[in-house]
N, CA and C atoms as an extended XYZ file, in Angstrom:
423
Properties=species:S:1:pos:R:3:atomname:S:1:resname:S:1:resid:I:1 pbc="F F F"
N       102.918      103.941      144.205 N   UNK     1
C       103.692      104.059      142.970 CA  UNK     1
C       102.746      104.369      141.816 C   UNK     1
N       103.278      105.705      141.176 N   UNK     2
C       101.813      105.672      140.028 CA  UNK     2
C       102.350      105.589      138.790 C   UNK     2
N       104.305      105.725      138.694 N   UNK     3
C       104.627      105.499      137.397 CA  UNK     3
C       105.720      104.446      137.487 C   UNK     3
N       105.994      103.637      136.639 N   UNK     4
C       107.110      102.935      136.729 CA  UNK     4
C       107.868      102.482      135.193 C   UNK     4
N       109.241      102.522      135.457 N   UNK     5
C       109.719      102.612      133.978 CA  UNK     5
C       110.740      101.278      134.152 C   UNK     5
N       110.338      100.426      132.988 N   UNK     6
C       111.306       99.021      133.355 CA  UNK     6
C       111.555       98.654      132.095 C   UNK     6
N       111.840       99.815      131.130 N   UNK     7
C       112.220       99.529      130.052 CA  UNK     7
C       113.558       99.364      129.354 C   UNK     7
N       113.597       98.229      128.420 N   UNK     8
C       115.915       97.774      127.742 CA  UNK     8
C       116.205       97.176      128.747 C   UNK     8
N       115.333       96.129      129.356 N   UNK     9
C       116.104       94.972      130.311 CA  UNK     9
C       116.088       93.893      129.147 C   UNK     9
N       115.557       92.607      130.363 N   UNK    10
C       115.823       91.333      129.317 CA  UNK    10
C       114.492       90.670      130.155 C   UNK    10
N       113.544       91.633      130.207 N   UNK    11
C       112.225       90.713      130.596 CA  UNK    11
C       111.388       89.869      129.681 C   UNK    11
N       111.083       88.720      130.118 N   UNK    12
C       110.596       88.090      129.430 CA  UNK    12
C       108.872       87.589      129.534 C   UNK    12
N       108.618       88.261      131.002 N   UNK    13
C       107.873       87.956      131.708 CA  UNK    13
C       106.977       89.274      132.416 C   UNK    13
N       106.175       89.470      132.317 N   UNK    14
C       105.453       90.311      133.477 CA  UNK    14
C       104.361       90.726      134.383 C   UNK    14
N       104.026       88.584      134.838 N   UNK    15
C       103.401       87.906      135.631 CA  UNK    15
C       103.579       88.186      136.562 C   UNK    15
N       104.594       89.018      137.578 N   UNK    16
C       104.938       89.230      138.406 CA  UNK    16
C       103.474       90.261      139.420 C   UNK    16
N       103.664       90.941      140.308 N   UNK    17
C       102.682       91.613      140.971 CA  UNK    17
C       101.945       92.914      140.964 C   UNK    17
N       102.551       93.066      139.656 N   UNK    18
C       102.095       94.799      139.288 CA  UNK    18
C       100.805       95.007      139.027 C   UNK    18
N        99.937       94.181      138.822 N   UNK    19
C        98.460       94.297      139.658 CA  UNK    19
C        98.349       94.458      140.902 C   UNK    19
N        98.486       93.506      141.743 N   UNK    20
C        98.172       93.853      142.550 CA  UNK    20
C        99.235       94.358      143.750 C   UNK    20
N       100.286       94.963      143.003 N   UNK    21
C       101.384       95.183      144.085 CA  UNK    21
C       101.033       97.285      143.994 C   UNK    21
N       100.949       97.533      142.280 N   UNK    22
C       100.846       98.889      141.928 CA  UNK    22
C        99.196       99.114      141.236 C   UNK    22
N        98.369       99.451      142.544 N   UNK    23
C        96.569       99.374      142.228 CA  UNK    23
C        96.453      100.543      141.592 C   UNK    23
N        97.440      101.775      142.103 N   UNK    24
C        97.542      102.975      141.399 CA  UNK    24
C        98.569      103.557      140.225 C   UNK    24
N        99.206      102.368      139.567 N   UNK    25
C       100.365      102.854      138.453 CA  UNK    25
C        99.214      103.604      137.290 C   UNK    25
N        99.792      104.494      137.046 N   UNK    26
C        99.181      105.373      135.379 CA  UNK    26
C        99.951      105.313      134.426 C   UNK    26
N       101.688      105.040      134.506 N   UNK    27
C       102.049      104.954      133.482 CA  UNK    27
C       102.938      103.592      133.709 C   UNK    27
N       103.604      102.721      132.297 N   UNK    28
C       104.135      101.651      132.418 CA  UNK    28
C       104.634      101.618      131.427 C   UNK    28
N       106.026      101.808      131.753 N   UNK    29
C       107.110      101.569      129.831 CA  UNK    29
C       107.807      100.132      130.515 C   UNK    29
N       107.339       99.164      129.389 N   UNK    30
C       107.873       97.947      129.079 CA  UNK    30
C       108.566       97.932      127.894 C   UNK    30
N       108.847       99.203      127.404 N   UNK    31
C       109.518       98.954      125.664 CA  UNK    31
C       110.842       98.602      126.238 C   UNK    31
N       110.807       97.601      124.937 N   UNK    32
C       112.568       96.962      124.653 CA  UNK    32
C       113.499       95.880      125.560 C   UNK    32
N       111.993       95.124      125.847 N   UNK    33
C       112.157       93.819      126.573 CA  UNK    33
C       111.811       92.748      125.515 C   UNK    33
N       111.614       91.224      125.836 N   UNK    34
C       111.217       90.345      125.115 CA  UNK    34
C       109.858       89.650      125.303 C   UNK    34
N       109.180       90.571      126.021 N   UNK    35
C       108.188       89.835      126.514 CA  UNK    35
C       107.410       89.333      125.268 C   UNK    35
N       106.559       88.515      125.550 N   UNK    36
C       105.597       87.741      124.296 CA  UNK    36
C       104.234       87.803      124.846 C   UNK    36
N       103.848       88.048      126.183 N   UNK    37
C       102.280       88.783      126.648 CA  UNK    37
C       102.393       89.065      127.767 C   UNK    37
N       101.313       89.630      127.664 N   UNK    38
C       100.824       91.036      128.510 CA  UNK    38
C        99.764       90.544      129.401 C   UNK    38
N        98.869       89.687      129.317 N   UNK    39
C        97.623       88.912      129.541 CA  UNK    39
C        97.208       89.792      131.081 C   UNK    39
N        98.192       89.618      132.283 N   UNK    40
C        98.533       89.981      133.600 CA  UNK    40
C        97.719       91.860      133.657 C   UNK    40
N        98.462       92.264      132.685 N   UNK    41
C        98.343       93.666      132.771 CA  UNK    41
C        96.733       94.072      132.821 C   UNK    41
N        95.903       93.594      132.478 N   UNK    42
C        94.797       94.051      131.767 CA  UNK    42
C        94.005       94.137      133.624 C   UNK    42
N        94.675       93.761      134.403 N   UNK    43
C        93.896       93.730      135.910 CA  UNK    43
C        94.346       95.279      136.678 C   UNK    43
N        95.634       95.627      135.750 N   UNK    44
C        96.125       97.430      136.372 CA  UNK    44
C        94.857       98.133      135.516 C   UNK    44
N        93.590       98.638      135.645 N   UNK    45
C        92.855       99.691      135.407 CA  UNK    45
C        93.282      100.603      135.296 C   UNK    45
N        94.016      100.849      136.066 N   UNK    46
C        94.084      102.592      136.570 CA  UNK    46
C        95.198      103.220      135.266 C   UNK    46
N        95.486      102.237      134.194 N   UNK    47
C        96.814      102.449      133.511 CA  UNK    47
C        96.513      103.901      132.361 C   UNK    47
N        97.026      104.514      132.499 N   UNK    48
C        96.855      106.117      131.370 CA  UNK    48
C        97.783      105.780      130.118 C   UNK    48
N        99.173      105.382      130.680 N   UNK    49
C       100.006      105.479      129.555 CA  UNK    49
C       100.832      104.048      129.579 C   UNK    49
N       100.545      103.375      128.540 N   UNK    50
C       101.362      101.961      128.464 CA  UNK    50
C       102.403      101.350      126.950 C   UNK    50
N       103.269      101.749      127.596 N   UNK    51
C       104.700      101.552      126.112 CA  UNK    51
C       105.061       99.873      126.063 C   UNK    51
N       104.665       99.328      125.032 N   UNK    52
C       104.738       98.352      125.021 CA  UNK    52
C       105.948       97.825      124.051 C   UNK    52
N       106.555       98.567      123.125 N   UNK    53
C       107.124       98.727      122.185 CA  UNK    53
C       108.092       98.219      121.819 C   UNK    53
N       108.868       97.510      120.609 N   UNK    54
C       110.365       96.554      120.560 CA  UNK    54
C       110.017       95.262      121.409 C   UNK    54
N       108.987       94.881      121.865 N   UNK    55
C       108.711       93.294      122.188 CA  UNK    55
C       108.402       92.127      120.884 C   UNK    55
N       107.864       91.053      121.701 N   UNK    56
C       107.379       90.164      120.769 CA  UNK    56
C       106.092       89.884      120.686 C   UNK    56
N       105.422       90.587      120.646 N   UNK    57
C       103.817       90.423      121.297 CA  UNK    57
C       103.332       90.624      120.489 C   UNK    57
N       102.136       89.586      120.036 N   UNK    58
C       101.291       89.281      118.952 CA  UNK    58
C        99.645       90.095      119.049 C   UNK    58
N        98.914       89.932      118.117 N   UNK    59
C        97.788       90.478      118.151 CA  UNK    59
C        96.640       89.850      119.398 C   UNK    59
N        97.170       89.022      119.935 N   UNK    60
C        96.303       88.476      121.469 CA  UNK    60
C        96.363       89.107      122.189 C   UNK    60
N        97.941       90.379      122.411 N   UNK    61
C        98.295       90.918      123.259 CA  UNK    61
C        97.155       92.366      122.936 C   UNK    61
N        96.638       92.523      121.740 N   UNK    62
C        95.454       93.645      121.692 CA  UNK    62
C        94.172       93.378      122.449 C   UNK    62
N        93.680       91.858      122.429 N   UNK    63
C        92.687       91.680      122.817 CA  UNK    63
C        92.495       91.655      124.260 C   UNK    63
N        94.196       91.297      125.045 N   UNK    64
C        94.367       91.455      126.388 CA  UNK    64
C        94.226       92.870      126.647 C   UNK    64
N        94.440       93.937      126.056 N   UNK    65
C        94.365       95.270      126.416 CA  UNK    65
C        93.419       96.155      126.340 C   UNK    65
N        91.987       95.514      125.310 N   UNK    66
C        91.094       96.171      124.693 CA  UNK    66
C        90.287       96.691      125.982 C   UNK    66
N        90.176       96.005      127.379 N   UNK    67
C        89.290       96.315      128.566 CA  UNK    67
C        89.829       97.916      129.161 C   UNK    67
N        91.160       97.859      128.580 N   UNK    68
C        91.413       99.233      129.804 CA  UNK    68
C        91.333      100.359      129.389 C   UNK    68
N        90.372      101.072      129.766 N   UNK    69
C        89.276      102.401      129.285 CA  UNK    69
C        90.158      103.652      129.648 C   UNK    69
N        90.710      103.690      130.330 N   UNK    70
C        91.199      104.921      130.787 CA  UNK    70
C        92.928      105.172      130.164 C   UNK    70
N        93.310      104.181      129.426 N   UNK    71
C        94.660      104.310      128.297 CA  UNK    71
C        93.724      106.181      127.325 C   UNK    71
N        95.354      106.534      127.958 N   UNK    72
C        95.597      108.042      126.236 CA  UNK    72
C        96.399      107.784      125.466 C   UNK    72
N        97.457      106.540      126.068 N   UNK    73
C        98.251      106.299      125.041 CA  UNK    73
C        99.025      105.064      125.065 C   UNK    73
N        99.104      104.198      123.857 N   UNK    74
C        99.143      103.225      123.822 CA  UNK    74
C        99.831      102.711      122.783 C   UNK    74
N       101.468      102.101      123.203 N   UNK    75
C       102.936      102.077      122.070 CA  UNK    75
C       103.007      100.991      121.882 C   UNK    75
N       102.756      100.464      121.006 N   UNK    76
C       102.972       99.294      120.246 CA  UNK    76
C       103.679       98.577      119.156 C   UNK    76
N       104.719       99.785      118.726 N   UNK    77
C       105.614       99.682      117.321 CA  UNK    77
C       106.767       98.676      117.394 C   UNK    77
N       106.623       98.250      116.639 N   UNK    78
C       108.103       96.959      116.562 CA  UNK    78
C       107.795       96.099      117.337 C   UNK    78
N       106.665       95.359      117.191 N   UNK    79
C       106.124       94.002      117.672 CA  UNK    79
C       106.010       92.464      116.675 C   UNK    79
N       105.343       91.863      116.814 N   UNK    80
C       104.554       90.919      116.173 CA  UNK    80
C       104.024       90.635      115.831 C   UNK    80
N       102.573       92.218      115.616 N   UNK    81
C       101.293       92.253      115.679 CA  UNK    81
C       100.839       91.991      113.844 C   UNK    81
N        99.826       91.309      113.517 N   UNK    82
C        99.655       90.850      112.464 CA  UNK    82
C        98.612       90.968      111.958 C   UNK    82
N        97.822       90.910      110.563 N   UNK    83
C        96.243       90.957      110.279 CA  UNK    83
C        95.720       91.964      110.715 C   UNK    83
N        94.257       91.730      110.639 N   UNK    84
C        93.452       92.774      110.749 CA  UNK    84
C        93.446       93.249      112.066 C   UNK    84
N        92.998       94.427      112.805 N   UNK    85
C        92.597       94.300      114.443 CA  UNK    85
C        91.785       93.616      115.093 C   UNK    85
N        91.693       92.848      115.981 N   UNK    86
C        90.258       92.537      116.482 CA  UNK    86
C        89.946       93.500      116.777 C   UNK    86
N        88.061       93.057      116.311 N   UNK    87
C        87.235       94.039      116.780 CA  UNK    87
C        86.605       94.416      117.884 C   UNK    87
N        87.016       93.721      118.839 N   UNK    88
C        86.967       94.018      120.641 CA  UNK    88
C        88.109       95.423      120.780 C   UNK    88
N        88.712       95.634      119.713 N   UNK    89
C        89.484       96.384      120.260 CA  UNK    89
C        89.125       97.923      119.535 C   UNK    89
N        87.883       98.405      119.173 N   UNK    90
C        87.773       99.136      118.756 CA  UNK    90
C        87.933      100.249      119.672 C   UNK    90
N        86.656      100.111      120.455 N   UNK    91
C        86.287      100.994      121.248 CA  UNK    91
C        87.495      101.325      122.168 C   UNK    91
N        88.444      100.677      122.648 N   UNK    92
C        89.492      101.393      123.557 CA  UNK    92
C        90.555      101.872      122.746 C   UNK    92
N        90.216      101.944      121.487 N   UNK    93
C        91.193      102.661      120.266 CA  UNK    93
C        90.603      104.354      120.162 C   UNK    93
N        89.260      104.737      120.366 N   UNK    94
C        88.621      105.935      120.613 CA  UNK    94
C        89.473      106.889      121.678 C   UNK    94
N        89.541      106.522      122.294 N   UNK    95
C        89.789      107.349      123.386 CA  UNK    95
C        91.005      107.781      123.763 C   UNK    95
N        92.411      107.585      122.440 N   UNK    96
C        93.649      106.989      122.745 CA  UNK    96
C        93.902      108.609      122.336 C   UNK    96
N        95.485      109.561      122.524 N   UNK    97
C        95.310      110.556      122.037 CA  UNK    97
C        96.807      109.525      120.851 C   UNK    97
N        97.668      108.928      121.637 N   UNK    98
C        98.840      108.353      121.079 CA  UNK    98
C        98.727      106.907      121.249 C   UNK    98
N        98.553      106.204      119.699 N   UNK    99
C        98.208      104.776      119.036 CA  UNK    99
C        99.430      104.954      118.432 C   UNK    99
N       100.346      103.709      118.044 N   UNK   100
C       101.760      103.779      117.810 CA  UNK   100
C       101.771      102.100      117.157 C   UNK   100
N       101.350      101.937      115.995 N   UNK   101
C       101.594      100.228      115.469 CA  UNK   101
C       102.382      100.120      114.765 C   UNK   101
N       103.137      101.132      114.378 N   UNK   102
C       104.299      100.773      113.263 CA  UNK   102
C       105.276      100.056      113.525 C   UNK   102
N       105.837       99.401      112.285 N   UNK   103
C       106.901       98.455      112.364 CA  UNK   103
C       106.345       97.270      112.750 C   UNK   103
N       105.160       97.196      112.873 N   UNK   104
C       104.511       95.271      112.977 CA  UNK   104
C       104.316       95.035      111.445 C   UNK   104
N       103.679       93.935      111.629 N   UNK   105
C       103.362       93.282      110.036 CA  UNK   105
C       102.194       92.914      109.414 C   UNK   105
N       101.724       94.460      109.602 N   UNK   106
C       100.017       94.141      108.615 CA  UNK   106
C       100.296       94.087      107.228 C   UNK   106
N        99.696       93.029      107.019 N   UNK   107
C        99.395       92.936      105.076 CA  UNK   107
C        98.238       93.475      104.332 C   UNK   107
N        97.239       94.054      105.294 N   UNK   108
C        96.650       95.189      104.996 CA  UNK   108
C        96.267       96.180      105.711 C   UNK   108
N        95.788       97.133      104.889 N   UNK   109
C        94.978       98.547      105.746 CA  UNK   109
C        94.177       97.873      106.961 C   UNK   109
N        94.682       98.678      107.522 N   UNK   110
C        93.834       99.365      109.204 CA  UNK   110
C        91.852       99.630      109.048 C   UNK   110
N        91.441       99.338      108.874 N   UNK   111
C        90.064       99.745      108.995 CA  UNK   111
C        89.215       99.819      110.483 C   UNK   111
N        89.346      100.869      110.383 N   UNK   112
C        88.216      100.952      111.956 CA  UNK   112
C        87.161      100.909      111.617 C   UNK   112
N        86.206      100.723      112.254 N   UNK   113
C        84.360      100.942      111.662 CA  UNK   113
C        84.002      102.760      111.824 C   UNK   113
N        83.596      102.879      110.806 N   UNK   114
C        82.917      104.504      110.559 CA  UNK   114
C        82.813      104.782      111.554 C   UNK   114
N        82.141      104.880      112.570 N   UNK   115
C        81.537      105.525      114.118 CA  UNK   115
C        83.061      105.383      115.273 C   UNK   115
N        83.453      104.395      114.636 N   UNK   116
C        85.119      104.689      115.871 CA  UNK   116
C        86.061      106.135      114.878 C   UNK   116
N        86.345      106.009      113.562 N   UNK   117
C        86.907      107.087      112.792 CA  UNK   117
C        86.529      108.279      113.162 C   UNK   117
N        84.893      107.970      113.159 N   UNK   118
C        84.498      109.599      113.411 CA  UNK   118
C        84.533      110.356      115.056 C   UNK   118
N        84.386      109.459      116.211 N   UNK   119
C        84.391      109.643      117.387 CA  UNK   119
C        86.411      109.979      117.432 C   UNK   119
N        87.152      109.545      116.833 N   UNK   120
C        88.425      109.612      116.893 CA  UNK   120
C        88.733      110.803      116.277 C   UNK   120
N        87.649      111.200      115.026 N   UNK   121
C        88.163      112.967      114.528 CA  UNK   121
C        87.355      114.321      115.284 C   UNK   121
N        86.466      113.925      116.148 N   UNK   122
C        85.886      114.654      117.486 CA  UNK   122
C        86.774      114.841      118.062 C   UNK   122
N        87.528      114.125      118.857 N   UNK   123
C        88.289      113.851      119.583 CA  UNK   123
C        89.265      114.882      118.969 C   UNK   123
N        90.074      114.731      118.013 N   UNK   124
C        91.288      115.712      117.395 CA  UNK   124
C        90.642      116.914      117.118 C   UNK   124
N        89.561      116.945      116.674 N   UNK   125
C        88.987      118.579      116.318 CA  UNK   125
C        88.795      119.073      117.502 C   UNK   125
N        88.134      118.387      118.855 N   UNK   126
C        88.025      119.181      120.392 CA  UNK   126
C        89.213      120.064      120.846 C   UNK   126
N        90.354      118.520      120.874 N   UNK   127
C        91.871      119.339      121.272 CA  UNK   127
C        92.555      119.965      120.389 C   UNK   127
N        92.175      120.221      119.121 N   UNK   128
C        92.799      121.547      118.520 CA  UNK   128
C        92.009      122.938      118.800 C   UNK   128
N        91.025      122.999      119.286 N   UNK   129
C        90.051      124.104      119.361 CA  UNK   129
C        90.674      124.455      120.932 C   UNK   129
N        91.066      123.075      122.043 N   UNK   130
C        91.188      123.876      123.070 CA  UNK   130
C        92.801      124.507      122.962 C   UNK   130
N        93.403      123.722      122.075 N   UNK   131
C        94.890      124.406      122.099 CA  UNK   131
C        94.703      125.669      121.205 C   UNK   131
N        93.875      126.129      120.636 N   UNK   132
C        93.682      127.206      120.092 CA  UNK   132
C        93.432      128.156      120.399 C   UNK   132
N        92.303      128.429      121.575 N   UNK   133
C        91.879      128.961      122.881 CA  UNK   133
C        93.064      128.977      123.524 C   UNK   133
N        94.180      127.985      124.402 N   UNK   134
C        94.675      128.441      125.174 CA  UNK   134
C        95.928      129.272      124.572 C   UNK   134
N        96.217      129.046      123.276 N   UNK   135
C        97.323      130.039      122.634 CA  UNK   135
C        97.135      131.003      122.604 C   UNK   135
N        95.980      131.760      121.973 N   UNK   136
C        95.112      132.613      122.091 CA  UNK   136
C        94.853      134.044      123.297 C   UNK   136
N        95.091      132.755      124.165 N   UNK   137
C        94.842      133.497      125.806 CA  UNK   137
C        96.721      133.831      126.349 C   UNK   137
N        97.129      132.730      125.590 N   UNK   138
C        98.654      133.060      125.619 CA  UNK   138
C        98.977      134.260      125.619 C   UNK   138
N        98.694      134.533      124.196 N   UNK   139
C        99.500      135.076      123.433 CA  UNK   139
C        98.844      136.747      123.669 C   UNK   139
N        97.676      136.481      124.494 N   UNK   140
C        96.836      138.120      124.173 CA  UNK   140
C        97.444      138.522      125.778 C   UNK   140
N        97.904      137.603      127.025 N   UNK   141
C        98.838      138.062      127.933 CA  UNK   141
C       100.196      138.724      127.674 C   UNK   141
């Protein structure tokens, strides 16, 4: 199983075996359950895309997620999430193409540290240059 979608139930929970039941899931929509953590999840590695979104999950639930390196995208809007970010969670904020925190309740600005901002506008200047190239090649077929 490499994708699974279990999202607009009434989960509250998702202790269950999706570590070690799905070693190969890449994607995982949990939006629009009630869960309140994630803690479990952080043992699926292999995860690319994880919708977490319309839960109740607080800013612990960032620090449970900060290990998994291989996330592009990562939904988090309409949570619980509060304050500043922890800063364990920088570095797996780099590599994200889709970060999604809206609708939580920061009382202030977002600050990443300079060297995550700038590795994050590499990142957007690379994939506009290659979508530029491949339009390019599009468009001259």
């Amino acid at each position: 199983l490499q994708h699974l979608f279990v999202q607009s139930n009434v989960l509250c929970d998702c202790s269950g075996g999706v570590a070690s039941d799905c070693p190969y899931l890449k994607t995982l929509d949990l939006s629009n359950n009630q869960l309140t953590t994630v803690s479990t999840l952080q043992a699926v590695t292999s995860l690319e895309i994880l919708r977490l979104a319309n839960n109740s999950l607080d800013a612990q639930t960032l620090r449970a997620l900060s290990g998994m390196s291989l996330l592009t995208e990562l939904t988090l809007h309409d949570n619980r999430i509060d304050g500043p970010l922890p800063r364990v969670m920088f570095p797996a904020i780099a590599p994200l193409s889709t970060f999604s925190l809206s609708g939580n309740g920061f009382f202030r600005a977002i600050q990443l540290p300079l060297e995550q901002y700038e590795g994050v506008q590499r990142q957007i200047q690379a994939r506009r240059l290659i979508r530029k190239a491949i339009d390019a090649a599009n468009s001259s077929n």
